[in-house]
N, C-alpha and C positions, 0 to 999 in steps of 0.2 A: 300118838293117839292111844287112848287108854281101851281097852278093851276093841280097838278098832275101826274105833265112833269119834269117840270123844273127846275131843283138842286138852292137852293134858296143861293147866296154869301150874305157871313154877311155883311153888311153893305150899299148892295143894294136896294133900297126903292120898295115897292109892292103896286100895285095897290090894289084900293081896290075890284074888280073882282079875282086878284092874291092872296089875302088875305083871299077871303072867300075859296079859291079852297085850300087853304095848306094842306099839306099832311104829318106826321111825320116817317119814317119807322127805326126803332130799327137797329141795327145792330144781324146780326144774333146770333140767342142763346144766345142776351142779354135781361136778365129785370132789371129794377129797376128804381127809378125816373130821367128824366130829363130836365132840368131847362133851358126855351129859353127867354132871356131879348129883348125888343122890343120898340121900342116908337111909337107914334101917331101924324100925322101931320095934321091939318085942311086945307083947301083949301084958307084960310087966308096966312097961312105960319108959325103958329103957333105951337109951338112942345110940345108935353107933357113932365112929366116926365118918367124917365125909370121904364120899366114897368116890370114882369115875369110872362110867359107862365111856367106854370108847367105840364109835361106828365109822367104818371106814366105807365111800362109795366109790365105787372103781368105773373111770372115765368108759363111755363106748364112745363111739362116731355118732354125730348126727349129720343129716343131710343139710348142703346149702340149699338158700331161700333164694330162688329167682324171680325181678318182679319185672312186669312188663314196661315200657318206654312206649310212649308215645311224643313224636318229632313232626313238629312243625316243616314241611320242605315248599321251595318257592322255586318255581319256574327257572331254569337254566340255571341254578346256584347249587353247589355242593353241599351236603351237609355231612359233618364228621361229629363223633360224638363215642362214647364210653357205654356200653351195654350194663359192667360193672358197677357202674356209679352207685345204684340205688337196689343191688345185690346184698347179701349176707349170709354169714357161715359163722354159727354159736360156736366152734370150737377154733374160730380163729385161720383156719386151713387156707390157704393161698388158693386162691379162684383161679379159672378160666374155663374159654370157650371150647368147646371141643368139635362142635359143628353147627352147621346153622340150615334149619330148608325155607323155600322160596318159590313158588312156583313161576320159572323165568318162561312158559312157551305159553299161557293162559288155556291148558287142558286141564286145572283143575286139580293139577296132581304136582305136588310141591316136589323136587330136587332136592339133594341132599348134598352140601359140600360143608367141606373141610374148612376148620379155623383156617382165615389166612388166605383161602383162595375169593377168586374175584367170580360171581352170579350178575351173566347179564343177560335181566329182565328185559326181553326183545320188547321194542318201542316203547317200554319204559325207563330205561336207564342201569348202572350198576352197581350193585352191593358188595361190599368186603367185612370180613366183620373175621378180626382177628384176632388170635389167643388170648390177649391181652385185652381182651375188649373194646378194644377200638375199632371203630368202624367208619367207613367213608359210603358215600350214595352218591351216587351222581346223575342226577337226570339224563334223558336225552335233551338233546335240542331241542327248545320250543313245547318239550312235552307238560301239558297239562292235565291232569286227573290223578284217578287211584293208583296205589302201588300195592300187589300182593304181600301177606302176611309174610313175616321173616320168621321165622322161629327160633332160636339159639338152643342150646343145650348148654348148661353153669354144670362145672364138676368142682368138688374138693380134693379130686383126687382119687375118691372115692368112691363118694354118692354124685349121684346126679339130681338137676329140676330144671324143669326147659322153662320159658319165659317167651312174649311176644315183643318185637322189633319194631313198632307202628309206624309204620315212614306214613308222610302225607294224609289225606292227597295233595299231591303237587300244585299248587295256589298259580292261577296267571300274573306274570308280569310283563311289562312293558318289553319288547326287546327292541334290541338298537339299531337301527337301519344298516343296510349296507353299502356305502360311500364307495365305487368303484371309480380305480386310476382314468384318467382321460388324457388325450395329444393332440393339440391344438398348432394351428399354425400360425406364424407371424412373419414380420418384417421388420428389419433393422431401423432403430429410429423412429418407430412409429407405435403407437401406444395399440393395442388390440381390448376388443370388449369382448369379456363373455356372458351371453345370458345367464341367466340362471338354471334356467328350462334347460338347457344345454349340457349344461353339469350333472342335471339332476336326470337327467336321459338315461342313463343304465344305470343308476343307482337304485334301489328297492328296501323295500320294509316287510318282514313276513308277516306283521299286523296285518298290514294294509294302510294303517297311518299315511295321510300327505306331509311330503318331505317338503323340509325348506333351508338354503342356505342362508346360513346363520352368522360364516365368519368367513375372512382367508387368513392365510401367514405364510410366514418361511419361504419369502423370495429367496428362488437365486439368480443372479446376475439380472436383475431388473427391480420394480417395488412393484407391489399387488395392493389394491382398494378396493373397497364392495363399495358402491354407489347405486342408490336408489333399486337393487336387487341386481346390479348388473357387477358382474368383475371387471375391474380395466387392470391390466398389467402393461406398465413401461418398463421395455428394455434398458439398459444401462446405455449412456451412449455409445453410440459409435459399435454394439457389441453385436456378435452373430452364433449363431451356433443355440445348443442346447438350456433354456432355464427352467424354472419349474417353481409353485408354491402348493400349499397344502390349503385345501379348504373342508370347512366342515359344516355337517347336514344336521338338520335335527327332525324326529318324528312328530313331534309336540308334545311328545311325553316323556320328557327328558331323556329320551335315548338318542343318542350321537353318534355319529362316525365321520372320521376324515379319510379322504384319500389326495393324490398329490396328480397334478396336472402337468406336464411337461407339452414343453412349447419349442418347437423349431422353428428357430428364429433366421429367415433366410438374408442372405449379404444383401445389401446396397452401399452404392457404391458411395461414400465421401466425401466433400469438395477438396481438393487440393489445397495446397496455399503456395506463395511467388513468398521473396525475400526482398525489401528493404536493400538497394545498393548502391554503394557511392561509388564512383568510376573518375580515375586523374586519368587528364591527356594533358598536353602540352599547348600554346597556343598555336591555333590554324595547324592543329592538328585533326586527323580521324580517327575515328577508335569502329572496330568490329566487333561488333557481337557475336557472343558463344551462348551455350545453354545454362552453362554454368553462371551467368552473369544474371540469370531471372530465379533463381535461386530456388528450383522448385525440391517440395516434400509432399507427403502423403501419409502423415503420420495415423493418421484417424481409419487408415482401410490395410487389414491382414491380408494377404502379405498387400504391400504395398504396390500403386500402379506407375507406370511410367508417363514422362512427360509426354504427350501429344503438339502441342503448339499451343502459342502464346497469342494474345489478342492485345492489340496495340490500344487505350482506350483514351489516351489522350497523347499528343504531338508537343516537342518542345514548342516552346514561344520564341527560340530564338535559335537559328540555325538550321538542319537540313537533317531527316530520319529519312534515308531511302533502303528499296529492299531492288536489289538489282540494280539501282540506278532510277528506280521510277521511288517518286515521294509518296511516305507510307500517309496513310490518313487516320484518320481517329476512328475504330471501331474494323479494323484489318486483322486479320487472324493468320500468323505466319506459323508454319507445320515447322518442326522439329528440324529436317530436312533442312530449309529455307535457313533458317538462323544465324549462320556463318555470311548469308549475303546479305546481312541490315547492317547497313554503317551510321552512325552519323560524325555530321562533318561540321564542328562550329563556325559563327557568323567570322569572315577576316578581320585579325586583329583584336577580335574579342576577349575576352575575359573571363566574360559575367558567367554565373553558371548557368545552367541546364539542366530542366528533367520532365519526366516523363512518365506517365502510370500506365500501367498493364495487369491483364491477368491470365493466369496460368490455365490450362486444360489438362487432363489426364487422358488414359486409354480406358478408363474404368466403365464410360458408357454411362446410362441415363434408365435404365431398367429398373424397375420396383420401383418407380421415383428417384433413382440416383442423380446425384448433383457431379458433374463433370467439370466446373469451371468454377475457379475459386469466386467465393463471392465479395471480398474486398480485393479492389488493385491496390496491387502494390507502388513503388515508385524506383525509377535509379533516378542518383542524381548525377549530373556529370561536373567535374569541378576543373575547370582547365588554369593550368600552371601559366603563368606568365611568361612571355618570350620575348626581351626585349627588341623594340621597333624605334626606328630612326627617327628621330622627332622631326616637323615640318614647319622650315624655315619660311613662310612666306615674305614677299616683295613688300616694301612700304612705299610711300608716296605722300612725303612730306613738305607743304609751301610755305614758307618764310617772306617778308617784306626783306627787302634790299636793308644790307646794315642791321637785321635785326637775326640776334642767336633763339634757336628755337631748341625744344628739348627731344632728343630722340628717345623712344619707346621699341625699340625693334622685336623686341618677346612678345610684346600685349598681342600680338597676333597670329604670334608660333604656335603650334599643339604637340603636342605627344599623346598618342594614343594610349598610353600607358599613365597620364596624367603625372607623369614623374614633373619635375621643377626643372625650368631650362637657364642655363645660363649662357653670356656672351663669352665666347671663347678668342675672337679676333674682331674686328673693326679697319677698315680700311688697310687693309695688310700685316696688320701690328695688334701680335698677341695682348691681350687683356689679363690685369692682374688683378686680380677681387682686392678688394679694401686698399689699394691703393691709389691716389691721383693720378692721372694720365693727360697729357696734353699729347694727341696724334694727328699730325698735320696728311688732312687729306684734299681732294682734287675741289680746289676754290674754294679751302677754309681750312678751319683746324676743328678739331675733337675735341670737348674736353671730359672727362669721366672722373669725377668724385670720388672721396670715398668712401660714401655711400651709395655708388654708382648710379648716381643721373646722368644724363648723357647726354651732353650739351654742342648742337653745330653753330658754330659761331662763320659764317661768308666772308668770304675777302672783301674791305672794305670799295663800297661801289659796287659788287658783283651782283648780277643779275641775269638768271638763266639755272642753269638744270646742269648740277654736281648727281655722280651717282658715288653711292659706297657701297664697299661691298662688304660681309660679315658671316664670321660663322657662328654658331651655336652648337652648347652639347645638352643632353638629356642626363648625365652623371652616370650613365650605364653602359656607356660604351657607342650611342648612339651620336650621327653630327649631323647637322646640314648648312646648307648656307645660302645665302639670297643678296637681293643688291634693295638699301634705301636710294629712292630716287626725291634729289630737293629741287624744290622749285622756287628758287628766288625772285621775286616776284618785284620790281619798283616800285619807289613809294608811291602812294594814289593821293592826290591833297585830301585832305578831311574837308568836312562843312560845316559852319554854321547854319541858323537860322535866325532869323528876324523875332524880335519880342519887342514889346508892348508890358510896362506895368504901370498903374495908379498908386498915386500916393496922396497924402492928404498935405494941404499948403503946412511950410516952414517943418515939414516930417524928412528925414534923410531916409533912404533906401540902400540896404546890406545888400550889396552882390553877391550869389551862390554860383557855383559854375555851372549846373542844372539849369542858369538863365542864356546859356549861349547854344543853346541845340546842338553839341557837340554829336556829329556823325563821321562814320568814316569806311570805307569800303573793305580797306586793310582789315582784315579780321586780325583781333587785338592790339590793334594801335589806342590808343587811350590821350583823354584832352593832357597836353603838358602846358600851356599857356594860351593867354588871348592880350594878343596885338591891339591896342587903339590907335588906329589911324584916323580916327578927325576926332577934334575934341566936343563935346558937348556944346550946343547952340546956348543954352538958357542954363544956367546954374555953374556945380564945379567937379568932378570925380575927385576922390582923396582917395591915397594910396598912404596908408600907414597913418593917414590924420594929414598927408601934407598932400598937395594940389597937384593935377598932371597937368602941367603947363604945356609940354610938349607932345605932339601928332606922334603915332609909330614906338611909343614908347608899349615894351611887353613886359604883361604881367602875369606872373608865376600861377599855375592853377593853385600850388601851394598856398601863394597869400591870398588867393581868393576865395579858397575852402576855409580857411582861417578868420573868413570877416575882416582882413583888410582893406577890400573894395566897399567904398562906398560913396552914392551916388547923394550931392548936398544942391537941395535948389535956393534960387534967389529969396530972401526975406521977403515975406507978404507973394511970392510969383505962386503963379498959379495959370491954369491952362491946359486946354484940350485939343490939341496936343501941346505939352506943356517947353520940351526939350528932347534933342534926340542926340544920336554919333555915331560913330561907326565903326565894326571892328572885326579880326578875322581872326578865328582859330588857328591854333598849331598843334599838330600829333606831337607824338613822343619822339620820332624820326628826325622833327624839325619843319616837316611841311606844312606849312600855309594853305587855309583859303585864299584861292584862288582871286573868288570872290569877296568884297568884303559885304557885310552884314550891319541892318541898322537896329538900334536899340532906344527905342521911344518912351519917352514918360509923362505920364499924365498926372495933371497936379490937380488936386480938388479944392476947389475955395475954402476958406474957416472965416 
């Protein structure tokens, strides 16, 4: 400044009154050297050379600049923050706090503490505010409003400047209800509901907000549902003892809480279960029962119960279940005790198998709803071994005509209870040889046995009356018995004709069948062998093979009469009602004759 005034422009010339008045002034909160080049003019006109003004400004202290913060704070949430931030010091000097006041008891009269230490603002919360300029606040709980002036003091080290810490005021927010633990009680097996209202019974909001449950989770040992506002949790099967799930509340203002419910979940008791069992005896044997044969468990109840007794719920179909001696019936409940006295005793002889359903009971009892009695019967079966049994020879009673061999059958009405295959092992005293012929002479005849074994009694020729034979049989297992065929040879009985009647038309011949002679006979299986003409034809001619029966008594073969070699030829042009007749008698196979002889008429129709 020239004369002290006046801002000197470079390159403007200075009096030299303006020269001696210059004036240099620093710019603020600068030092250090600087350097003004200058020349000199005589009053000649003459200029020097260039010359340098040198001014040197020597550094002091300045103080730092602390500015005040003003901080946002909300309801229950801490707020940490940098006092320094928005601080400054022109010479660069490293900041901090040195102390901060507060007034923490609201008399008006602020406190004084130390970088570093903790001011708590009674029912309003606490302040730190540390060397380093960091600072935390922390609300109280729930507190809403003003917070007293903080004040800090900023140093360089040297200088100080205090500054204002503007906390709040503290803004209301929601806060989040209080969800407290609950213990409920249950029963094994059985699903429990909990209200809602239930849950929500000591839980609280210091709003005042209405709570409402919102969710469940985190079963253990069971699963949890919210239904329609209500909780139902199902235990795990079969499970007792302690579970628990977590549910949660809401105020409606998005504030939440969960707590966890634990549930005592009391015993009940299980159904038992019986076992599936199959049982060998022997035949017409009995078998005892033990406990171990109903096969019980109790896997579904900790610890596990003992057997009680057995409930009989259905009787075999064949054979005998007694308990003592007395026969047990369907729907009989024998105690633990009892068990050793239930037999049963299969039908004689039998086989087939047997079985029988039951269910098992425990000691576990019917309390809380417990189940004591399995609810499927089980079954044994009983499966009896074979014992071989003496097969039974029964008697036969066999009649034959005099002279005639009949076939004997003596098995067809043996049995073996065992249904084993019986064969003949002797016959009339004289062992039997399979697949071999056999001719065995017994009492008024002979035997004969094929080898195919038919078995044929042939009677002593003329015998008549009542042969017995006696015979044994085996079943192939060790089993024999024996019995006697009794034969009844019986005389021969004559067979009979009948009388017939047939029409023919004039100069027509008539083919004899044997079906025209009535053949009957009492003999059961005697059969027509021939028919005798004893008188010949009155009116015409019979022809046997095409030639004439001249002669009375002559007999013809049923053979050549089934053949169409009888035939009956009337007179040319005769004719007549009755036309022509004869007479004639049958013969069995024996040889016996009608007694009686028989007429045989033919009627001729005119042409």
């Amino acid at each position: 400044m020239a004369d002290g005034v006046t801002p000197v422009v470079a390159g403007a010339p200075l009096t030299p009154a303006q020269a001696t008045g210059l004036i240099f002034i620093p710019a603020l909160n600068f030092n250090g050297t600087v350097n003004v080049p200058f020349v000199v003019t005589d009053d000649g006109g003459a200029t020097s050379n260039l010359l340098v003004a040198q001014v040197t400004i020597i550094a002091v202290n300045d103080a730092p600049i602390a500015n005040n913060d003003n901080v946002v704070v909300t309801e229950d949430t801490p707020i940490s923050g940098n006092v320094l931030t928005n601080d400054a010091d022109v010479d660069g000097d490293t900041l901090s706090v040195t102390q901060f006041t507060v007034d923490t008891n609201g008399d008006l009269i602020p406190e004084t503490f130390t970088a570093g230490t903790t001011a708590v603002i009674v029912g309003v919360g606490t302040i730190v505010i540390n060397a380093n300029g960091t600072y935390t606040f922390t609300p109280a709980p729930n507190y809403v409003g003003a917070i007293p002036e903080i004040v800090y003091t900023l140093s360089d080290g040297a200088l100080t400047d205090t500054a204002s810490l503007n906390l709040g005021p503290v803004t209301a927010v929601n806060d989040a209800p209080d969800a407290i633990n609950d213990t409920v009680s249950a029963t094994e097996d059985t699903a429990v509901t909990i209200t809602a209202a239930s849950l929500l019974a000591n839980d609280t909001d210091v709003d005042g907000n209405p709570l409402t449950l919102t969710s469940v989770q985190a079963p253990t040992n069971g699963t949890v549902t919210l239904n329609a506002g209500n909780v139902i949790f199902t235990p795990n099967a079969n499970y007792n003892g302690p579970a628990t799930f977590t549910y949660t509340i809401s105020d409606g203002q998005t504030g939440t809480d969960t707590a966890t419910v634990t549930l005592n979940i009391a015993s009940v008791n299980d159904a038992p279960a019986g076992t599936d069992r199959t049982i060998n005896i022997n035949e017409d044997t009995g078998y005892t029962f033990s406990a171990a044969d109903f096969g019980f468990t109790d896997i579904n109840d900790t610890p596990a119960n003992s057997l009680q007794s057995v409930v009989i719920t259905s009787i075999p179909p064949g054979g005998t279940l007694r308990l003592s001696g007395f026969a047990v019936t369907a729907g009989q409940e024998i105690s633990l005790a009892n068990i050793p006295n239930l037999v049963y005793t299969p039908p004689l002889n039998s086989t087939a198998s047997a079985s029988f359903t039951f269910q098992v009971r425990d000691n576990g009892g019917v309390a809380n709803g417990g189940v004591d009695l399995d609810q499927s019967p089980n079954t044994i079966s009983i499966n009896i071994t074979p014992i071989n049994d003496n097969p039974d020879a029964v008697p036969d009673t066999v009649s034959t005509p005099v002279d005639t061999p009949v076939i004997l059958t003596p098995l067809n009405n043996d049995t073996d209870v065992e249904g084993a295959a019986l064969t003949l092992t002797s016959i009339g005293g004289t062992a039997v040889t399979p697949g071999t012929p056999q001719t065995i002479p017994v009492s008024n005849g002979v035997v004969n046995i094929s080898a195919a074994g038919v078995i044929t009694f042939t009677p002593n020729s003329g015998f008549s009356g009542t042969s017995i034979i006696p015979y044994s049989i085996s079943d192939g297992a060790g089993g024999t018995d024996s019995a006697n065929i009794t034969l009844n040879v019986s005389p021969n009985v004559p067979p009979q004709g009948a009388d017939a009647s047939r029409t023919i038309v004039e100069d027509n011949n008539y083919t004899l069948i044997s079906a025209d002679f009535g053949y009957t006979d009492a003999d059961v299986g005697q059969i027509l062998n021939a028919v005798r003409i004893d008188t010949l034809p009155t009116v015409g001619t019979l022809l046997l093979n095409g030639f004439p029966i001249t002669t009375a008594g002559q007999t013809i073969l049923v053979a050549d009469i089934d053949a169409g070699n009888l035939i009956f030829q009337p007179a040319a042009n005769g004719n007549g009602s009755p036309y022509s007749n004869f007479t004639f008698s049958v013969q069995d196979d024996l040889g016996g004759f009608d007694t009686v002889p028989n007429t045989f008429t033919f009627n001729v129709t005119p042409v």
